[in-house]
NUBA-477286 format. One line per field, with one value per residue (C-alpha): residue number from 0; residue in one letter; x, y, z. Coordinates in Angstrom, 3 decimals. Layout:
! NUBA-477286
pos: NUM,...
code: A,...
east: X,...
north: Y,...
up: Z,...
! end
This chain:
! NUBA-477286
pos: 0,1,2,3,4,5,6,7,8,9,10,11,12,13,14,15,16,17,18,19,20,21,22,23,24,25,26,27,28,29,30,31,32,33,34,35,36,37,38,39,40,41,42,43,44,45,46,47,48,49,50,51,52,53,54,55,56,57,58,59,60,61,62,63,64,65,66,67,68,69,70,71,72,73,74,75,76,77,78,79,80,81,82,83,84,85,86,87,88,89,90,91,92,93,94,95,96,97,98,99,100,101,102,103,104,105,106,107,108,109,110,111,112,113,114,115,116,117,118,119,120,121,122,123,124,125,126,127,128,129,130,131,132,133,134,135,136,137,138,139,140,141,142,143,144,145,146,147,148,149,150,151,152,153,154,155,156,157,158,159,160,161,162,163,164,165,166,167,168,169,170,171,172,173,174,175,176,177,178,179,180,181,182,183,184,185,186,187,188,189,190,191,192,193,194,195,196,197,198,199,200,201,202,203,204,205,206,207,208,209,210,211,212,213,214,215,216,217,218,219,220,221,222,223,224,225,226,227,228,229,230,231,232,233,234,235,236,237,238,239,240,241,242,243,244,245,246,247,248,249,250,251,252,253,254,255,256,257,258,259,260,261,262,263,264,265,266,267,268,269,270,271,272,273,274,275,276,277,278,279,280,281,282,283,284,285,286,287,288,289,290,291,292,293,294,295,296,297,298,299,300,301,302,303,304,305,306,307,308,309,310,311,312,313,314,315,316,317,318,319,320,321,322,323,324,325,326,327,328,329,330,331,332,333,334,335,336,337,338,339,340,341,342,343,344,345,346,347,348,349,350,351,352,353,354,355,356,357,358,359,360,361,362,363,364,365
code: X,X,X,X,X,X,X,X,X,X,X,X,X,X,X,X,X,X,X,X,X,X,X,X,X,X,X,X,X,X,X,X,X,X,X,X,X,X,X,X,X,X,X,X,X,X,X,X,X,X,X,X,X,X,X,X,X,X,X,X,X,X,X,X,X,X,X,X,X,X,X,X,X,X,X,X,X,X,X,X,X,X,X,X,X,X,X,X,X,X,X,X,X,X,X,X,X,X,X,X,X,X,X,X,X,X,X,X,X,X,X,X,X,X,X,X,X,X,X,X,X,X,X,X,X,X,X,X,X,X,X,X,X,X,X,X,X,X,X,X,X,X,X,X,X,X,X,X,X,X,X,X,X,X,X,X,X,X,X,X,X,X,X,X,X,X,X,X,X,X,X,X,X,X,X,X,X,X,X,X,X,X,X,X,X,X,X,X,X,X,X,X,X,X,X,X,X,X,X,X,X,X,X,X,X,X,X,X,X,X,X,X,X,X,X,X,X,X,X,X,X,X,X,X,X,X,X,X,X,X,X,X,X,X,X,X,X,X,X,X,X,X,X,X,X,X,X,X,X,X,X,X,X,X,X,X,X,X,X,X,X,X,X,X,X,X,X,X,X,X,X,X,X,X,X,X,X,X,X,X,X,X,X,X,X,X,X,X,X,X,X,X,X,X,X,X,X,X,X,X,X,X,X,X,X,X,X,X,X,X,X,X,X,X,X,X,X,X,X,X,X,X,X,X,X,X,X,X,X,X,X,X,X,X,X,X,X,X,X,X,X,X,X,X,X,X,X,X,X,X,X,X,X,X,X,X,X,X,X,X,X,X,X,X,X,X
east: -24.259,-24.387,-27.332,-27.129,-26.732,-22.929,-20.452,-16.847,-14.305,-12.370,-9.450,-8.849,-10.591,-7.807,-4.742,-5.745,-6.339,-2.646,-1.513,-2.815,-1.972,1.682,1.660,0.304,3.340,6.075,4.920,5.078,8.290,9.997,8.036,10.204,12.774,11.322,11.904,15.396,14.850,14.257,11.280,9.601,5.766,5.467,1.700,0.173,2.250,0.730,-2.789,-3.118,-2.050,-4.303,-7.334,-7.626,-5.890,-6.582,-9.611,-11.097,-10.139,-11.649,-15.056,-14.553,-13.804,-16.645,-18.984,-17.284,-18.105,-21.753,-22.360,-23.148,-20.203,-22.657,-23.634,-20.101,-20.590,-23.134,-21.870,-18.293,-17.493,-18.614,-15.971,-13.527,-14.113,-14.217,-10.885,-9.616,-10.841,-9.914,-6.684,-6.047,-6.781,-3.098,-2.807,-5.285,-3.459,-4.591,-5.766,-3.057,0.729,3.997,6.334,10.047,9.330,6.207,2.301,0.374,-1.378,-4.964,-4.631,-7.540,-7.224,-4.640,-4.830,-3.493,-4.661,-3.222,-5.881,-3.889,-4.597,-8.083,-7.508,-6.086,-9.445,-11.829,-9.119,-9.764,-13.067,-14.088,-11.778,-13.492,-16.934,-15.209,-13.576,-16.273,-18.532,-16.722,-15.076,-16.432,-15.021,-11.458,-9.820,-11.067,-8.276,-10.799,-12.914,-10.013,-6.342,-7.398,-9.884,-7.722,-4.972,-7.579,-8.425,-4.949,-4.617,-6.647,-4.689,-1.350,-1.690,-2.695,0.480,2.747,2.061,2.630,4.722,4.348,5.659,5.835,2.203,1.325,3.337,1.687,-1.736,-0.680,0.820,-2.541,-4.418,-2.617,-3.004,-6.677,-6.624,-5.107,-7.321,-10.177,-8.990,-6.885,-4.892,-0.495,-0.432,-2.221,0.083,3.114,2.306,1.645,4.786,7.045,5.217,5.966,9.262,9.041,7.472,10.542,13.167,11.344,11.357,15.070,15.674,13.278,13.146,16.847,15.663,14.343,18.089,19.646,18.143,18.566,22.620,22.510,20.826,23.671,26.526,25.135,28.847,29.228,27.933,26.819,26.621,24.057,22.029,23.402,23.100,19.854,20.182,23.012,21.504,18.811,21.247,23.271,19.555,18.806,22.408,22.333,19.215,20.742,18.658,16.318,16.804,17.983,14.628,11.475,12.059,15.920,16.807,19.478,19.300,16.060,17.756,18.824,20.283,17.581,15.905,12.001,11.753,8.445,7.637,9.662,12.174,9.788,10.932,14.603,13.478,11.371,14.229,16.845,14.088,12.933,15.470,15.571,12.770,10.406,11.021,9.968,6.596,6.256,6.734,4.333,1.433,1.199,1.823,-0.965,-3.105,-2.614,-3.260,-6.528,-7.350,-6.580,-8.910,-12.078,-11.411,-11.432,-14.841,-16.460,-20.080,-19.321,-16.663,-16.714,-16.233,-13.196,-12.015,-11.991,-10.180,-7.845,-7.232,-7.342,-4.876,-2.260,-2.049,-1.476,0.873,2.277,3.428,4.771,6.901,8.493,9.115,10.774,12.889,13.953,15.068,16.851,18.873,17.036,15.724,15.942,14.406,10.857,9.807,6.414,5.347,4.734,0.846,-0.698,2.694,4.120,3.323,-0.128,-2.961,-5.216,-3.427,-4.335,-7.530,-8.031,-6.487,-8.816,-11.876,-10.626,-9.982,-13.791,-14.785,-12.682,-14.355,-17.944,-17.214,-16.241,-19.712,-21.275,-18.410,-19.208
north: -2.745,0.909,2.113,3.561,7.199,7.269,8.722,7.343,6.756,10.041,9.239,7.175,10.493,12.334,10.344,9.908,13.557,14.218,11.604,13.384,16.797,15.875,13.550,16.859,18.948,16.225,15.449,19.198,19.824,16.626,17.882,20.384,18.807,17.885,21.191,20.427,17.087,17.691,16.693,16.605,17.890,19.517,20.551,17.122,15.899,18.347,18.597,14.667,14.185,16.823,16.444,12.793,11.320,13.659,15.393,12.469,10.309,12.350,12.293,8.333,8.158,9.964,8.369,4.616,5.770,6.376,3.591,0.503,-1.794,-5.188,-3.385,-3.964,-7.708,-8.853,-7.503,-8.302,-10.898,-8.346,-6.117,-9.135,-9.451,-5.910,-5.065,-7.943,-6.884,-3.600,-4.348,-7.260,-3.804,-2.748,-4.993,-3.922,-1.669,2.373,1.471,0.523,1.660,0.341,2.858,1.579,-2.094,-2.786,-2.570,-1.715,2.054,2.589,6.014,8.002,10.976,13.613,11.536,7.699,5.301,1.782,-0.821,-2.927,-0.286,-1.133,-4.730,-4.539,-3.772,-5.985,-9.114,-7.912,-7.516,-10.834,-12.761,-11.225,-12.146,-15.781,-16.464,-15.054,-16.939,-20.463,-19.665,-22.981,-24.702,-23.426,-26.465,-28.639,-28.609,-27.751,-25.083,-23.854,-23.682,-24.621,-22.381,-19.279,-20.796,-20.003,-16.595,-15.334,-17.061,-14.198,-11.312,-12.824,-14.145,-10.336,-9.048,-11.469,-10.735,-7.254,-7.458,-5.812,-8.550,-5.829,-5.189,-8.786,-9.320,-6.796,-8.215,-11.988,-10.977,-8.950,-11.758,-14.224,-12.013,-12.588,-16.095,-16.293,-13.732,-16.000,-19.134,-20.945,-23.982,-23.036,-26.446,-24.306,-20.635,-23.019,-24.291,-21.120,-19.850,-23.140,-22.102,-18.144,-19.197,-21.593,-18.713,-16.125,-18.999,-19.126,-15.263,-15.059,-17.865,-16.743,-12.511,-11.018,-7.429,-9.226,-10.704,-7.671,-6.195,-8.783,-8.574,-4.981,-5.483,-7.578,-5.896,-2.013,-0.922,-3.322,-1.023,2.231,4.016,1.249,-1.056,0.467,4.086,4.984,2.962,4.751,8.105,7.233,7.039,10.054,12.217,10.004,10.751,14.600,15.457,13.997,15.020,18.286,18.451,20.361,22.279,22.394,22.331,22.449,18.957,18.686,15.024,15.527,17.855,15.075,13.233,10.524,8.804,9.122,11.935,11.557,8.126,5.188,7.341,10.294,9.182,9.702,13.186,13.785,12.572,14.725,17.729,16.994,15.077,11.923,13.554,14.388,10.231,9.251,11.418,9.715,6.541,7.420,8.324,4.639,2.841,5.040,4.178,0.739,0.573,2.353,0.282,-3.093,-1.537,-1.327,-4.376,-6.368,-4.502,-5.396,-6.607,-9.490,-10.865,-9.769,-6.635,-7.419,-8.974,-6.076,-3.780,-6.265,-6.291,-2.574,-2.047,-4.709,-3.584,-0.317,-1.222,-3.471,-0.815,1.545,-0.454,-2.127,1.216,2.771,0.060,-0.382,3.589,3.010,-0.360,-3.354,-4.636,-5.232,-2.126,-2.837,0.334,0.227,3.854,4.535,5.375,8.731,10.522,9.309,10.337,7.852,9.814,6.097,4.750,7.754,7.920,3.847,4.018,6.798,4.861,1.942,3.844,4.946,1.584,1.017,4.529,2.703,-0.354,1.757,3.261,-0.244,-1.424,-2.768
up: 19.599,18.729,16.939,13.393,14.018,15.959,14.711,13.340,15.917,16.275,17.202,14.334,12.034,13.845,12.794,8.855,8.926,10.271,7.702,4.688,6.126,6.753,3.347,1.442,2.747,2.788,-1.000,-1.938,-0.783,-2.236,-5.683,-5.983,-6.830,-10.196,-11.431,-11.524,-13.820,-17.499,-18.814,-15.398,-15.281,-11.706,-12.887,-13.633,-10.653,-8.431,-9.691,-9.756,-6.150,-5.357,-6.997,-7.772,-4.770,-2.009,-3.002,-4.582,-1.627,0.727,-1.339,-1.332,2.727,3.618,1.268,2.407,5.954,5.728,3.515,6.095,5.418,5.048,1.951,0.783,1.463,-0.774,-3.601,-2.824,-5.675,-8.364,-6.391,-6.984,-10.476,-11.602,-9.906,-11.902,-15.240,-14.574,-13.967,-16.775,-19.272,-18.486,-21.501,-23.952,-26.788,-26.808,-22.940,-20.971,-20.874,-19.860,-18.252,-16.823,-18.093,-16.378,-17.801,-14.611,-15.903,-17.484,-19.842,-19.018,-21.142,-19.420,-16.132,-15.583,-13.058,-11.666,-11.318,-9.242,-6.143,-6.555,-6.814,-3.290,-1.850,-4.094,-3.212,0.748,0.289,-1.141,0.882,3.976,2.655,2.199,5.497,7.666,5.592,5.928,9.571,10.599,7.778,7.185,8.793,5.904,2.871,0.607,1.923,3.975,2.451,-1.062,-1.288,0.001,-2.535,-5.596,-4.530,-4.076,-7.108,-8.769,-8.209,-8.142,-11.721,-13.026,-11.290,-12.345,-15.656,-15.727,-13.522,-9.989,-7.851,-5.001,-4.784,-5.020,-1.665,0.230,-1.019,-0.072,3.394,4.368,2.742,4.876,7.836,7.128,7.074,10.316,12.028,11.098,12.739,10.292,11.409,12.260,9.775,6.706,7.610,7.735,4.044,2.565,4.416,2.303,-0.930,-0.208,0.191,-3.005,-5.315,-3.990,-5.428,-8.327,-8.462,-7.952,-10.893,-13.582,-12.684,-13.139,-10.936,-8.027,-8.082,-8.639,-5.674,-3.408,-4.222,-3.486,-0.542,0.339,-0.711,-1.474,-1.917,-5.509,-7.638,-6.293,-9.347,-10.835,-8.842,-5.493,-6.175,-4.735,-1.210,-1.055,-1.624,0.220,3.126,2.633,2.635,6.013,7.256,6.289,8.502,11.547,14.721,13.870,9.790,7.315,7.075,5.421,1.536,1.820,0.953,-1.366,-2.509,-3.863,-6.870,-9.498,-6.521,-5.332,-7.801,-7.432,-4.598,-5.138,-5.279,-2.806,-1.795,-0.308,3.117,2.309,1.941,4.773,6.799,5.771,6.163,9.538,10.428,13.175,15.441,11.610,10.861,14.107,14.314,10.883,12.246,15.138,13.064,10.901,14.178,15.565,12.758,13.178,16.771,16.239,13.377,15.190,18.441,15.763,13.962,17.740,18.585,15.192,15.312,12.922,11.684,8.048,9.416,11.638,8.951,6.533,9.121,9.928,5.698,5.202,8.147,7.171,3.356,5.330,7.436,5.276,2.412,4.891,6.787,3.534,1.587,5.503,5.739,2.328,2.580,5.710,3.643,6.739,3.800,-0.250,-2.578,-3.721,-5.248,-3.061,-2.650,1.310,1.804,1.812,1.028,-1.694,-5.396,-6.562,-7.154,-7.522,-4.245,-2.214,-3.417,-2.619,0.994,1.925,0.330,2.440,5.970,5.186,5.551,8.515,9.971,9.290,11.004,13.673,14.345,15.044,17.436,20.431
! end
C-alpha cells in the first residue's frame, strides 16, 4: 500500500480539470442566451455557477482529497441522516421553494441550493459503509436485499414527495451498481430489477409527466409545439452544427429557441457550437473519467473505498449519459442536468467534493 504522503492520481486530476474548464466555457456561452429571455438574471446565473459551484467545489475537492477517506466512514450515517433532513426542508414554509411544480430548493438569502445533490453522496456514502461492512452477509434476505431495500428506501421517499423522480433513478441505479460490485447474488439484482420495473408502472399510472414524456419519446412529431417541442429543438441545434460547428458563442437555438440552454439542454448547444467533433471530445472526457475512476476504485485498499468510487463514478456517469441521450431523442426527457456543465451551482459544487474523495482513495491504491 502507498504510504500517506502520495499524491492524487494525475491523470484522473487532469481530466476533472478539462471537465470544469470546458464546462466553464460551454456554460458561458449557452448563458448568453438568457439575455434574450425576459426576466432572465444573467448575474446571479453567472456568479452562482462561479462562485458557489466552481469555486466552492474546488475548495471542497481539494479539502475531500486530503482528508483520509476512512474518516468519511465512521461518521457516514450522520452523513445519511443530515442529507435527509436537509433535504425533507424543501417543505418547511419561508425555507424551501417550489419552482415549475416541484419543491426540491432551500432559499438561502440571494443564493438557493438543492439538498437532494447532497443526498446523492450521504445515500453513497452510507451504503458503502453498509455493504463493505456486511460483504459476507449480503446473500442472507435480511442483511442483504432487505436491508439495501430500507436504505434506498430513505432517499427515494424524500424525492417522491417533492417530486424529482429523475434524481432518484440515478441514485437507485448507482446504488444498485453498488450492491453488485460488492458481491450480491444475480437472484437479489433480478428482484430489484421486477420492482424497478413495478415502481416505473406505477409512475406511468399515478404521475401524468412521466407519461407525457414517455409518449413523446415515442412519437416526438404529436405535438411539437407542446410536449415535443424541445426534443425537437434539441435536434435541430444537434443537426445545425453538423461536423466542425457553428462556432464558439454563435448558436442560434439558444436565443428563445431551446428551452433551458442552460440547464438539460446545454449539450444541444455545445453541439451545434462545436459541432460532431466538440460532442465527441465531450463524450471522450466522461468516458475518460470513468475509466480512470473505475482503475482507482479496482486498486482500492479496502473495499469501502472501492465502493465509494465505484458510487461517485456511476452517479457520474449515470447523469451524463441520460441527459446526452435524452438531447440526441435514444431516450425519454428527464430534465437531469449533465455534470460539471450544466447550470447547478450545489451539483457542481457536490461532484467536485465527491471526485475529491475519489482523488484520496487514489493516493492509497495499490
Amino acid at each position: 500500500m502507498r504510504g500517506v504522503g502520495n499524491k492524487v492520481d494525475r491523470p484522473l486530476m487532469i481530466i476533472i480539470g478539462l471537465l470544469v474548464v470546458v464546462g466553464f466555457f460551454l456554460f458561458s456561452s449557452a448563458s448568453l442566451g438568457l439575455l434574450a429571455r425576459e426576466g432572465a438574471r444573467f448575474s446571479s446565473v453567472a456568479f452562482s455557477q462561479l462562485m458557489l459551484g466552481i469555486g466552492l467545489g474546488t475548495a471542497a475537492l481539494f479539502i475531500m482529497s486530503r482528508v483520509h477517506y476512512r474518516f468519511l466512514k465512521q461518521y457516514s450515517l450522520y452523513i445519511f441522516i443530515f442529507s435527509a433532513i436537509l433535504t425533507l426542508l424543501v417543505f418547511v414554509p419561508f425555507i424551501g421553494f417550489s419552482s415549475g411544480g416541484a419543491t426540491r430548493w432551500i432559499s438561502l438569502g440571494p443564493l438557493s441550493i438543492q439538498p437532494a445533490e447532497i443526498l446523492k453522496i450521504g445515500t453513497i456514502l452510507y451504503m458503502a459503509t453498509y455493504l463493505s461492512n456486511m460483504r459476507a452477509h449480503l446473500g442472507k434476505f435480511k442483511t442483504g436485499l432487505l436491508a439495501f431495500a430500507l436504505i434506498l428506501a430513505v432517499p427515494a421517499i424524500a424525492l417522491l414527495l417533492q417530486p424529482d423522480t429523475s434524481t432518484l433513478v440515478v441514485i437507485a441505479a448507482a446504488t444498485v451498481g453498488m450492491f453488485f460490485a460488492s458481491g450480491a447474488r444475480w437472484r437479489d439484482i433480478g428482484i430489484l430489477t421486477l420492482i424497478a420495473v413495478m415502481a416505473l408502472g406505477a409512475l406511468i399510472m399515478t404521475r401524468p409527466y412521466v407519461l407525457d414524456r414517455i409518449t413523446t419519446f415515442v412519437n416526438p412529431a404529436a405535438d411539437q409545439l407542446g410536449s415535443g417541442y424541445q426534443i425537437k429543438q434539441s435536434l435541430i441545434a444537434v443537426g445545425s452544427g453538423k461536423v466542425v460547428g457553428r462556432g464558439f458563442g454563435q448558436s442560434v437555438q439558444k436565443f428563445g429557441y431551446l428551452p433551458e440552454p442552460i440547464g438539460d439542454s446545454v449539450f444541444a448547444v455545445a453541439a451545434e457550437e462545436f459541432g460532431f467533433l466538440g460532442a465527441v471530445l465531450i463524450i471522450s472526457l466522461f468516458v475518460a473519467l470513468v475509466i480512470r475512476s473505475l482503475w482507482v476504485a479496482v486498486r482500492a485498499p479496502d473495499y469501502f473505498g472501492g465502493l465509494v468510487v465505484v458510487g461517485v463514478t456511476l452517479l457520474i456517469a449515470i447523469q451524463a449519459f441520460v441527459n446526452i441521450a435524452s438531447m440526441l431523442g435514444v431516450i425519454p426527457l428527464t430534465g437531469l442536468p449533465l455534470p460539471f456543465i450544466s447550470h447547478g451551482g450545489t451539483a457542481m459544487l457536490v461532484m467536485l467534493a465527491g471526485m475529491g474523495i475519489v482523488l484520496n482513495v487514489s493516493k492509497y491504491a495499490k
